[in-house]
Structures are given as C-alpha cells and as structure tokens.
Backbone as XML, in Angstrom:
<?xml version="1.0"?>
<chain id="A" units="angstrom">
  <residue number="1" name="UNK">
    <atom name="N" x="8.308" y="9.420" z="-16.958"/>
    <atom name="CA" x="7.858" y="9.101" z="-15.622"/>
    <atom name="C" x="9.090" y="9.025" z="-14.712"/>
  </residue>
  <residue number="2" name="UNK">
    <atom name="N" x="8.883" y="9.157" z="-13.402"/>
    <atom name="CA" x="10.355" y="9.793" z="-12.182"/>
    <atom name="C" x="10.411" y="8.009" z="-11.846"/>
  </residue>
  <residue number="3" name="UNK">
    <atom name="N" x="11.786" y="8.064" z="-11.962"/>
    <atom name="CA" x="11.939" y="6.538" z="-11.107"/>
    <atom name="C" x="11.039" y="6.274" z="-9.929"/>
  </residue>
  <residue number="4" name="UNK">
    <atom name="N" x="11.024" y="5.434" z="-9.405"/>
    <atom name="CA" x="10.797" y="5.377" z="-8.248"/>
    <atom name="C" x="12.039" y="5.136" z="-6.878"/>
  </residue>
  <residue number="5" name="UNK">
    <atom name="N" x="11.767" y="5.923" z="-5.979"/>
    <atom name="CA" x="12.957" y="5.974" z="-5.146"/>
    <atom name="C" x="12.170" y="5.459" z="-4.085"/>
  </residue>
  <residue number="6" name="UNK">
    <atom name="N" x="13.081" y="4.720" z="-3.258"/>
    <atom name="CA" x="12.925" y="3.842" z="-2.040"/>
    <atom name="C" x="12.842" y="4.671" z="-0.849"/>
  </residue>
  <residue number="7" name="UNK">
    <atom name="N" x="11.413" y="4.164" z="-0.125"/>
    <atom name="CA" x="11.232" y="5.415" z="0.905"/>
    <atom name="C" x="12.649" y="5.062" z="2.119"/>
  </residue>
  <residue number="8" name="UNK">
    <atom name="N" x="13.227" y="5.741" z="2.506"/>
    <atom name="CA" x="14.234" y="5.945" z="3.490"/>
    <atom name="C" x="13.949" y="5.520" z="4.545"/>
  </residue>
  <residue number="9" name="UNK">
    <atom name="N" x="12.678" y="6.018" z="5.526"/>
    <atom name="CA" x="12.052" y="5.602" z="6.758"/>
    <atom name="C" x="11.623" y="3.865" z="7.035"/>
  </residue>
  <residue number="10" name="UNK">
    <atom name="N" x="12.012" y="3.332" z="5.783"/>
    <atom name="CA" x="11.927" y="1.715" z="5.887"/>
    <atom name="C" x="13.343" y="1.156" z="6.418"/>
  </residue>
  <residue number="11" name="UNK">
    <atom name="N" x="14.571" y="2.009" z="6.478"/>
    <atom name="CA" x="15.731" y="1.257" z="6.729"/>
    <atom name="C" x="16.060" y="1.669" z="7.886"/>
  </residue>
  <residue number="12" name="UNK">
    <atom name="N" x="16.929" y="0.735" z="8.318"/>
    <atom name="CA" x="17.306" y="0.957" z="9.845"/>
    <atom name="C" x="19.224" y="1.057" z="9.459"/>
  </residue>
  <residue number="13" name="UNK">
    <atom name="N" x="19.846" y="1.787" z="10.258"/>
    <atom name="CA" x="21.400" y="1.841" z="9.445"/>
    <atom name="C" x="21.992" y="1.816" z="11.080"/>
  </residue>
  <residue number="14" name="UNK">
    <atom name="N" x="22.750" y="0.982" z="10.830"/>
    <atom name="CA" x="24.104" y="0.640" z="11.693"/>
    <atom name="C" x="24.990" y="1.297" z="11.381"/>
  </residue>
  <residue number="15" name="UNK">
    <atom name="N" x="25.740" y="2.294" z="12.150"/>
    <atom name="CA" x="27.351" y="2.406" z="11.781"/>
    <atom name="C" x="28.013" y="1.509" z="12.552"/>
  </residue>
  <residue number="16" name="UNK">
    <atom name="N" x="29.365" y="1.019" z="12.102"/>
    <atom name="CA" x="29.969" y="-0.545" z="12.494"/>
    <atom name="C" x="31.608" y="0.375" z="12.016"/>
  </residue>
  <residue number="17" name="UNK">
    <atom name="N" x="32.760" y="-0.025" z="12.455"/>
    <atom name="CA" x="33.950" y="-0.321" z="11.717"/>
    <atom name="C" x="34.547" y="-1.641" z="11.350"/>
  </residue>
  <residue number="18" name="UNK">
    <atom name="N" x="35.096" y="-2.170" z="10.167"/>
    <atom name="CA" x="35.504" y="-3.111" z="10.185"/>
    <atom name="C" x="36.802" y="-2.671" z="9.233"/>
  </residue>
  <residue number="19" name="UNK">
    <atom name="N" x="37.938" y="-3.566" z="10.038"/>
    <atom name="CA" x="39.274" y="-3.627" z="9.615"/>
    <atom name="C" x="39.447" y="-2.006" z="9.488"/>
  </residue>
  <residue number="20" name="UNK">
    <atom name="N" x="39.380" y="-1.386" z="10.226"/>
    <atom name="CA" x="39.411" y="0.203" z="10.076"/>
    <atom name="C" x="38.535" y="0.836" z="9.675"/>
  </residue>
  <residue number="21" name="UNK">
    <atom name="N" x="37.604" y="0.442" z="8.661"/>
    <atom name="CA" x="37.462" y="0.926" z="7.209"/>
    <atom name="C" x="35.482" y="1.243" z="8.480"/>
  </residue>
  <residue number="22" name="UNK">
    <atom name="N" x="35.182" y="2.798" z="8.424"/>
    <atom name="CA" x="33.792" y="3.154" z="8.735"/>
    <atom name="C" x="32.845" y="2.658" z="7.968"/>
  </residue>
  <residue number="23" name="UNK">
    <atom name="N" x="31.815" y="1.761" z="7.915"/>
    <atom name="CA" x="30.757" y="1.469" z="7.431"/>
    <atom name="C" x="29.051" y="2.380" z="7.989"/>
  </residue>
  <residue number="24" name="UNK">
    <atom name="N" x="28.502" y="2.432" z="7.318"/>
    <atom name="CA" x="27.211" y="2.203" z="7.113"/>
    <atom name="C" x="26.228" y="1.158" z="6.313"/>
  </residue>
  <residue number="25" name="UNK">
    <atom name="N" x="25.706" y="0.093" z="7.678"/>
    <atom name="CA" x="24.837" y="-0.921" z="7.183"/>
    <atom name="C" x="23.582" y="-0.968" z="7.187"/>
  </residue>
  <residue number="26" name="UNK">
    <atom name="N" x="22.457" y="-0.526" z="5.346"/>
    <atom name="CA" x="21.485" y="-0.239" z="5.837"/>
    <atom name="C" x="20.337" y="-1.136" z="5.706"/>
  </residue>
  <residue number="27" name="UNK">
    <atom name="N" x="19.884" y="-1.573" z="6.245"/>
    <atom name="CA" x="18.328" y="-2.659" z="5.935"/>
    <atom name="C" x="17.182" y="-2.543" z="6.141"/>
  </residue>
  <residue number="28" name="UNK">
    <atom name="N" x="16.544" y="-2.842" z="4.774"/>
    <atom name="CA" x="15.067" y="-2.826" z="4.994"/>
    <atom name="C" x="14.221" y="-4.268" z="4.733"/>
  </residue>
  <residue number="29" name="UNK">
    <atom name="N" x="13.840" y="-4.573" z="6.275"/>
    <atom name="CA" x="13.278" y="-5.632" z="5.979"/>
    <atom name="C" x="12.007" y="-5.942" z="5.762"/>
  </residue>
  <residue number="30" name="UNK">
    <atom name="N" x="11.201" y="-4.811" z="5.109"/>
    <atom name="CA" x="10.120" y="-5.169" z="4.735"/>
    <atom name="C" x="9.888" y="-4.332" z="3.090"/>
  </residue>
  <residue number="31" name="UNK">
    <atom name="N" x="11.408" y="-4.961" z="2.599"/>
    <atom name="CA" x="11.523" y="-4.284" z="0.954"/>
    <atom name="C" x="10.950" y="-5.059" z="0.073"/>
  </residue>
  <residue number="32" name="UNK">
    <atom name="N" x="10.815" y="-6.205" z="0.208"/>
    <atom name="CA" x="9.248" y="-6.798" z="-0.325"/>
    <atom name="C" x="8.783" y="-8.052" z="0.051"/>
  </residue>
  <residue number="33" name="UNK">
    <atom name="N" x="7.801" y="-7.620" z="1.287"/>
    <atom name="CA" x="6.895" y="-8.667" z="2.066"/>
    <atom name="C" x="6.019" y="-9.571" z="1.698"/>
  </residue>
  <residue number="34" name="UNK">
    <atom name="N" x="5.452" y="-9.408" z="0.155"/>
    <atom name="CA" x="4.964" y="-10.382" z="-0.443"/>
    <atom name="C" x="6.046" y="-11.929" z="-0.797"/>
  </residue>
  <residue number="35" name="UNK">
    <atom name="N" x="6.924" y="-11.078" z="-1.148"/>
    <atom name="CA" x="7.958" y="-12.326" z="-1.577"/>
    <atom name="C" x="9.217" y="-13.011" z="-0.626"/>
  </residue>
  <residue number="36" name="UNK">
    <atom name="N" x="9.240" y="-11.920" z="0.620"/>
    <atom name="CA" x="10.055" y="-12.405" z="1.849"/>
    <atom name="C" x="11.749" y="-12.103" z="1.450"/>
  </residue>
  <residue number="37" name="UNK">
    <atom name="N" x="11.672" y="-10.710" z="1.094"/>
    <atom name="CA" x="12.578" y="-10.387" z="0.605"/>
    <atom name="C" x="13.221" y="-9.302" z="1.101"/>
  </residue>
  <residue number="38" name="UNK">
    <atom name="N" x="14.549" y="-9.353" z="1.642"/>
    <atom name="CA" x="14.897" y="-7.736" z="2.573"/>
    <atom name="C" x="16.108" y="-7.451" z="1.975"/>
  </residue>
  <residue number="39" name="UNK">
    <atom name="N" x="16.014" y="-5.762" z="1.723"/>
    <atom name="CA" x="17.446" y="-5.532" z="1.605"/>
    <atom name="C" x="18.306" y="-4.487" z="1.966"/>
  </residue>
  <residue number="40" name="UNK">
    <atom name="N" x="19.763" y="-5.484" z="2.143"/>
    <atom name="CA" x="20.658" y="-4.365" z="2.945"/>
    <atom name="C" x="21.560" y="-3.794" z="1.826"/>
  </residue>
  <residue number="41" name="UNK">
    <atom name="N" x="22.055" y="-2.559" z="2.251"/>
    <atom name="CA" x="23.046" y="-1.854" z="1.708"/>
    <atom name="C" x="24.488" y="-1.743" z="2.403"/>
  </residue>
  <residue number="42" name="UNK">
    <atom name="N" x="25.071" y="-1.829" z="2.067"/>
    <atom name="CA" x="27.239" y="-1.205" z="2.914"/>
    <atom name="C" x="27.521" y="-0.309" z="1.946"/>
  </residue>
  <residue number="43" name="UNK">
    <atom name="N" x="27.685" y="0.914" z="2.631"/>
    <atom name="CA" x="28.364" y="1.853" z="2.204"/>
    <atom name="C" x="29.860" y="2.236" z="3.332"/>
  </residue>
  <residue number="44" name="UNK">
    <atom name="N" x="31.107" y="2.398" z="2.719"/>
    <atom name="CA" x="31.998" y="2.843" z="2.969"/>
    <atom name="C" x="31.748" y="4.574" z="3.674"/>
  </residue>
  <residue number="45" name="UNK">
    <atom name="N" x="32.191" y="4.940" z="4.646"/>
    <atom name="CA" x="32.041" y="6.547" z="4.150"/>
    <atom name="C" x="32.662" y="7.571" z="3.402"/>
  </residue>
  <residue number="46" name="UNK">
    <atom name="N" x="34.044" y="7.018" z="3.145"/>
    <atom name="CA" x="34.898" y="7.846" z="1.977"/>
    <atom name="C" x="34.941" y="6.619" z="0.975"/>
  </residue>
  <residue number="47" name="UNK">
    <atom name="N" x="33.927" y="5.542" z="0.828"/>
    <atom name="CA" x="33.571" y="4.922" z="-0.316"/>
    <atom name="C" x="35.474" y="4.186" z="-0.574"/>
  </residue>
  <residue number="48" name="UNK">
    <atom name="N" x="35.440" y="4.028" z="0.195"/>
    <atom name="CA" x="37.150" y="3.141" z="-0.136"/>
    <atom name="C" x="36.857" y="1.612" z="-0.307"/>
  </residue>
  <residue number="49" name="UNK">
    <atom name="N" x="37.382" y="0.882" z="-1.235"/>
    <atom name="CA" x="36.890" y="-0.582" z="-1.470"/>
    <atom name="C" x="36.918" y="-1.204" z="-0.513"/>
  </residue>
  <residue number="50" name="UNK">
    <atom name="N" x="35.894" y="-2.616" z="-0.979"/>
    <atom name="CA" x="36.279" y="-4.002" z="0.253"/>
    <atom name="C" x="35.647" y="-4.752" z="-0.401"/>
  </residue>
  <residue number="51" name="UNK">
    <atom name="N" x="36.183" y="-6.362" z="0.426"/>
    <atom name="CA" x="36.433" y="-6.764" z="-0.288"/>
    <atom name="C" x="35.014" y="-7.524" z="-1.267"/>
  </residue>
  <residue number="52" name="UNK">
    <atom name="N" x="33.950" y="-6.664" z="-0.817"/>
    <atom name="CA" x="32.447" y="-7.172" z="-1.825"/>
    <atom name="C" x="32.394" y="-6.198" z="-2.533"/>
  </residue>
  <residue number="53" name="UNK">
    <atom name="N" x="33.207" y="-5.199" z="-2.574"/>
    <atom name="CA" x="32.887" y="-4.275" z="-4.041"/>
    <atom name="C" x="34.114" y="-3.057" z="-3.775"/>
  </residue>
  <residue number="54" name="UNK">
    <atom name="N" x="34.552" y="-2.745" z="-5.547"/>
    <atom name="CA" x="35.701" y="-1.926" z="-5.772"/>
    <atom name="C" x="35.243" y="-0.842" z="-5.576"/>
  </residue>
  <residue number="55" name="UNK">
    <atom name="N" x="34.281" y="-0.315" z="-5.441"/>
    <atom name="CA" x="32.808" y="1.221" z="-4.913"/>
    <atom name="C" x="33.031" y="1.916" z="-3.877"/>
  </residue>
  <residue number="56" name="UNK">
    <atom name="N" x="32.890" y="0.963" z="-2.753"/>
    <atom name="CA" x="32.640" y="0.944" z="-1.311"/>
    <atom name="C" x="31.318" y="1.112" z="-1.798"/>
  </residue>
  <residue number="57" name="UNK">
    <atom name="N" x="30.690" y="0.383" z="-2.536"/>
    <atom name="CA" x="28.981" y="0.810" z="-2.136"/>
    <atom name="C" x="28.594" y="-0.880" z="-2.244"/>
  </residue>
  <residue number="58" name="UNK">
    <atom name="N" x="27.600" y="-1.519" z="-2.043"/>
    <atom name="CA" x="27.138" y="-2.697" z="-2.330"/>
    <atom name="C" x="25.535" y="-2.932" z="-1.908"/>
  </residue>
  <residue number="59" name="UNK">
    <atom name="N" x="24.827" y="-3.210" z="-3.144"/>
    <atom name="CA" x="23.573" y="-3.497" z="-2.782"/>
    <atom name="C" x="23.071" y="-4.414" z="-3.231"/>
  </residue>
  <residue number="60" name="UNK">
    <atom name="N" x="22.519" y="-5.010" z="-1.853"/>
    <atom name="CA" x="22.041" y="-7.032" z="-1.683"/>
    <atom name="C" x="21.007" y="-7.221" z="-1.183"/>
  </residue>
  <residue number="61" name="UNK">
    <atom name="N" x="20.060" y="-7.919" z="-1.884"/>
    <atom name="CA" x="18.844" y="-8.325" z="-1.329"/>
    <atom name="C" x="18.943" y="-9.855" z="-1.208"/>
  </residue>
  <residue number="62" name="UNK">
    <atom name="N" x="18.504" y="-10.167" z="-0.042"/>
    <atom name="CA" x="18.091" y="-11.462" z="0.748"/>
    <atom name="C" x="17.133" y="-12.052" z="1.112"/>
  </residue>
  <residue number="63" name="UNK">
    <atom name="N" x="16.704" y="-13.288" z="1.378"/>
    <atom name="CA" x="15.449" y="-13.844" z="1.289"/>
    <atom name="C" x="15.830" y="-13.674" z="2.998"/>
  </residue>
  <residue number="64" name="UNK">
    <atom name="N" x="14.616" y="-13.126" z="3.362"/>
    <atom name="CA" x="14.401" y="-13.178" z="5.107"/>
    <atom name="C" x="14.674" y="-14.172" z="5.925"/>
  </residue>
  <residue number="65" name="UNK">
    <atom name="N" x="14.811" y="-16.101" z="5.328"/>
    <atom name="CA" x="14.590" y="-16.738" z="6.197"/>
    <atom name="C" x="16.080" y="-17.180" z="5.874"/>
  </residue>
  <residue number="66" name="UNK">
    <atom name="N" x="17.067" y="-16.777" z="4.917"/>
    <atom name="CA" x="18.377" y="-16.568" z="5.085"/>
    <atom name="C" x="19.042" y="-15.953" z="6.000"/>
  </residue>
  <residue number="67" name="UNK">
    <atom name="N" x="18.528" y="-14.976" z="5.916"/>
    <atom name="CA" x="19.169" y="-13.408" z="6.674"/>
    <atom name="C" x="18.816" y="-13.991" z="8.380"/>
  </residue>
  <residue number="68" name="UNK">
    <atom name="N" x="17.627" y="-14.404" z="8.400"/>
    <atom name="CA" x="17.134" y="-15.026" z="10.146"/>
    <atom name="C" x="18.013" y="-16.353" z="10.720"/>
  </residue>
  <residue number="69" name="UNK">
    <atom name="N" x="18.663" y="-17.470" z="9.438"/>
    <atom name="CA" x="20.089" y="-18.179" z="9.738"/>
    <atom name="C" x="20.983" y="-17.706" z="10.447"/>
  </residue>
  <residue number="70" name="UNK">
    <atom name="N" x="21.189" y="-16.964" z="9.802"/>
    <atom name="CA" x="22.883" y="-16.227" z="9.613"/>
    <atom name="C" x="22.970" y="-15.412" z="11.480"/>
  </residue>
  <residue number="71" name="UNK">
    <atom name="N" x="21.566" y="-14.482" z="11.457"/>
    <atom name="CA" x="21.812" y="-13.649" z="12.244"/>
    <atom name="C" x="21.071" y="-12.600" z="12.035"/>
  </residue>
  <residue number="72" name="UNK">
    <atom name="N" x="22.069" y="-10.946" z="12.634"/>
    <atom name="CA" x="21.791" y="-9.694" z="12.247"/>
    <atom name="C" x="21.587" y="-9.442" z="10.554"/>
  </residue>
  <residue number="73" name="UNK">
    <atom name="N" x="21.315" y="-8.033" z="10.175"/>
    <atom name="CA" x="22.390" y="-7.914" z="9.073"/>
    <atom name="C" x="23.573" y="-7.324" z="9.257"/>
  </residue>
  <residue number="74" name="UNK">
    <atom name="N" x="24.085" y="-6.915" z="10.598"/>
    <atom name="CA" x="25.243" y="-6.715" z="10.616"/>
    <atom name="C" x="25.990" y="-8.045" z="10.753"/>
  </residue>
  <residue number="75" name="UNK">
    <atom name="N" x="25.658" y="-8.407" z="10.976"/>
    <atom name="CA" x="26.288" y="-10.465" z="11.868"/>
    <atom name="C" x="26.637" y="-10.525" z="9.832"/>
  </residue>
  <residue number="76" name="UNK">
    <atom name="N" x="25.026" y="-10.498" z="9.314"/>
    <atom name="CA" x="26.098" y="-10.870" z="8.367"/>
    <atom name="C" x="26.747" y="-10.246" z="6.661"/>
  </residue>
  <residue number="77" name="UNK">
    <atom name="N" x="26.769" y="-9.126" z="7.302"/>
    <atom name="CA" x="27.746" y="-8.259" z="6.394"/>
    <atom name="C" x="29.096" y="-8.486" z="6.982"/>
  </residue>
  <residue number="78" name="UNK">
    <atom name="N" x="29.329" y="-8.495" z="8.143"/>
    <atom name="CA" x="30.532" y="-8.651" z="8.770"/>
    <atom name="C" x="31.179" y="-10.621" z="8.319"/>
  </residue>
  <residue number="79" name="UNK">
    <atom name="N" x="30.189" y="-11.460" z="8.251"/>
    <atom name="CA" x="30.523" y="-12.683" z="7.936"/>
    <atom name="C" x="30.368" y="-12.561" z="6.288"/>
  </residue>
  <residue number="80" name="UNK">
    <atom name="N" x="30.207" y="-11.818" z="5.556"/>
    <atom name="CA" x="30.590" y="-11.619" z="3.921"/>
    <atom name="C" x="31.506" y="-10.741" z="4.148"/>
  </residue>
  <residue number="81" name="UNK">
    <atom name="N" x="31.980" y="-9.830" z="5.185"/>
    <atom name="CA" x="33.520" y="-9.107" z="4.563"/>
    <atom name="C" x="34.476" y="-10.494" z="4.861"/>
  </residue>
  <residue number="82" name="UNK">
    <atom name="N" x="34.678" y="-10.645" z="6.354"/>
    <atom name="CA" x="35.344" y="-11.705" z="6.427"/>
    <atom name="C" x="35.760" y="-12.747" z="5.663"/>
  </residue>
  <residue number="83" name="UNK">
    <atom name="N" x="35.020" y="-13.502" z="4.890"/>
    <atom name="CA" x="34.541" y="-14.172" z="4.090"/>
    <atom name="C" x="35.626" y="-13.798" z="2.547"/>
  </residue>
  <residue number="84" name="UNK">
    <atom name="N" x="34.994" y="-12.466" z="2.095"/>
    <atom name="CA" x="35.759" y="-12.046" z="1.007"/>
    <atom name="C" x="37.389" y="-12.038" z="1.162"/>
  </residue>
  <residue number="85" name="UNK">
    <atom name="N" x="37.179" y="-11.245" z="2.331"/>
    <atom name="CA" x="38.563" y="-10.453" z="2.874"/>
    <atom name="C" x="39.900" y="-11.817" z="2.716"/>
  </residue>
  <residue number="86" name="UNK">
    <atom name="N" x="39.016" y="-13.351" z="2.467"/>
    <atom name="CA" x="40.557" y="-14.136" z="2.505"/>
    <atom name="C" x="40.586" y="-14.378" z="0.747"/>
  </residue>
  <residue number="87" name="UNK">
    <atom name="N" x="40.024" y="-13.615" z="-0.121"/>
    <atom name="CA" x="40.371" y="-13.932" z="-1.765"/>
    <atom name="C" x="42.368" y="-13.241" z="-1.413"/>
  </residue>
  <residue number="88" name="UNK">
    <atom name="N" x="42.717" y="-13.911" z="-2.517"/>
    <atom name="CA" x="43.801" y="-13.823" z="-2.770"/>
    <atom name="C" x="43.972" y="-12.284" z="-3.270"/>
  </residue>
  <residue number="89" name="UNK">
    <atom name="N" x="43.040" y="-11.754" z="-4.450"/>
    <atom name="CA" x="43.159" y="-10.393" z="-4.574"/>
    <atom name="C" x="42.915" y="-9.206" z="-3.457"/>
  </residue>
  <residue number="90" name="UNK">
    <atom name="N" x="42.064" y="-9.880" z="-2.746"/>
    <atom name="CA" x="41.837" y="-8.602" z="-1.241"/>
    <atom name="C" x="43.314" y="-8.492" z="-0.687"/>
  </residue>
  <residue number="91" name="UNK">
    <atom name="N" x="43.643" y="-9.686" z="-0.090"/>
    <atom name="CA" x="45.052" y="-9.714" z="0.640"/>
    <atom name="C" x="46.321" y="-8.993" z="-0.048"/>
  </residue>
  <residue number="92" name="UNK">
    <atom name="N" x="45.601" y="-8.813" z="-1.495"/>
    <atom name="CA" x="47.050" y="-7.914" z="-1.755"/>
    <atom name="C" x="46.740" y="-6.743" z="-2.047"/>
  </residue>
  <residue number="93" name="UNK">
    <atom name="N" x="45.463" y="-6.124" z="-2.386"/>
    <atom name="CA" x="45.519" y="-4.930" z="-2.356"/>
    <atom name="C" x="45.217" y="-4.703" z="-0.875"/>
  </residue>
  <residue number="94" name="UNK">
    <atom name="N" x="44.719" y="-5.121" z="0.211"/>
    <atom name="CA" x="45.249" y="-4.732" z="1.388"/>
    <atom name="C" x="46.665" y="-4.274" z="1.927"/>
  </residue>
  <residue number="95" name="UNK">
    <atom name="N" x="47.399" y="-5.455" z="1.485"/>
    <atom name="CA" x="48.691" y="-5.334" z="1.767"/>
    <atom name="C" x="49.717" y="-4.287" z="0.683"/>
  </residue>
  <residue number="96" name="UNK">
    <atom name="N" x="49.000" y="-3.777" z="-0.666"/>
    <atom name="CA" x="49.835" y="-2.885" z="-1.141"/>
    <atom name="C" x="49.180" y="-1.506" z="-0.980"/>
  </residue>
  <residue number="97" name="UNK">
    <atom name="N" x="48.177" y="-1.084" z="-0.110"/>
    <atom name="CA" x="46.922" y="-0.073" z="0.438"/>
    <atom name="C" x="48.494" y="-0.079" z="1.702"/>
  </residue>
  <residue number="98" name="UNK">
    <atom name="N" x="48.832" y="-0.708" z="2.766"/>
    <atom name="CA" x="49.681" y="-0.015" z="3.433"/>
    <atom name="C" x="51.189" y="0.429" z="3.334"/>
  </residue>
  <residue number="99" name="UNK">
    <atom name="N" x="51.579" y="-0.105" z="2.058"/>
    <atom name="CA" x="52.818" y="0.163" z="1.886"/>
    <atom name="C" x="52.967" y="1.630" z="1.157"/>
  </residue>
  <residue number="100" name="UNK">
    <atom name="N" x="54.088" y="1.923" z="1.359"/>
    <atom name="CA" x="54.540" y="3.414" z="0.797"/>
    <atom name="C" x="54.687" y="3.477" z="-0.499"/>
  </residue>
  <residue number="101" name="UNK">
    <atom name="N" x="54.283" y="4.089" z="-1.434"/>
    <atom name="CA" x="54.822" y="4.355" z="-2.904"/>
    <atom name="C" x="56.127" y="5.035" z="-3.039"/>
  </residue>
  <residue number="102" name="UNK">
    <atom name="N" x="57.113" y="4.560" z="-3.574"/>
    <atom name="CA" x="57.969" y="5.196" z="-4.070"/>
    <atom name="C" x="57.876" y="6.362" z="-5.532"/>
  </residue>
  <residue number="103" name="UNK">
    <atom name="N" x="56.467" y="5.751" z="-6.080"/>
    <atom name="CA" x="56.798" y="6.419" z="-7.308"/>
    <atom name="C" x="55.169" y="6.902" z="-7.560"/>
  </residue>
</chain>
C-alpha cells in the first residue's frame, strides 16, 4: 500500500531570511483538527544547518492553542531559531562556518 502523502494545498509557506540563512516556513493548520494539532515545517533552501537541525530540514507539530500564545508560525520559528542559536555548539559552528580554512 503507497504511503500516504500530505496534501500540499493545506500549507501556507512563508519565505523569511534569518541570520542570512533563506528559509521556507511551511504550516498547516488544519493537520489534525480533531486533536488541535498544526504543523509547521523549516526548510533551509541549500538545506545548510541551524540551529534546530544539522538537515536544514525540521518537522514540528504543535498544539494550536500553543502556536496562538506564541504568535505567527513565523513569530515562532524565528523565537526557536533565536532560542537555539545561543547553545554553545551553534555559536561555534557559526563562528567556525565564517572563518577561512587553511587546510
């Protein structure tokens, strides 16, 4: 039997940049209305990491009356990069992402 694939015409997609890096943020908030459950996707477009996944891809489902706290879902993908972006491991592969290789 074929998986089942998620109809497309349910998501709404933001393109956004953050810290340089092009995003696509996509959400569907009626991914399951029985249980009050929506979900967004971040995709990178050359899929370069951050700091919620080594992919550039990340997929999160949220309870609606979370997601209606917070904000957008851009409000808050942008308040989970932020968020990540101060781990101790982001800050350094940020910071060794601009330096030059010698070798």
């Amino acid at each position: 039997m074929p998986a089942v694939k998620p109809r497309d015409d349910r998501y709404v997609e933001s393109l956004i940049t953050w810290r340089g890096i092009a995003l696509n943020v996509r959400h569907c908030p009626d991914w399951s209305t029985s249980c009050g459950i929506e979900h967004i996707e971040v995709i990178s477009f050359e899929r370069l990491p951050l700091p919620i996944t080594e992919t550039g891809y990340k997929s999160h489902f949220i309870d609606r009356d979370q997601l209606a706290e917070i904000g957008t879902p851009v409000e808050f993908v942008i308040a989970w990069l932020d968020h990540d972006a101060e781990s101790t491991e982001w800050k350094k592969a940020e910071f060794e992402s601009r330096q030059l290789s010698l070798f």
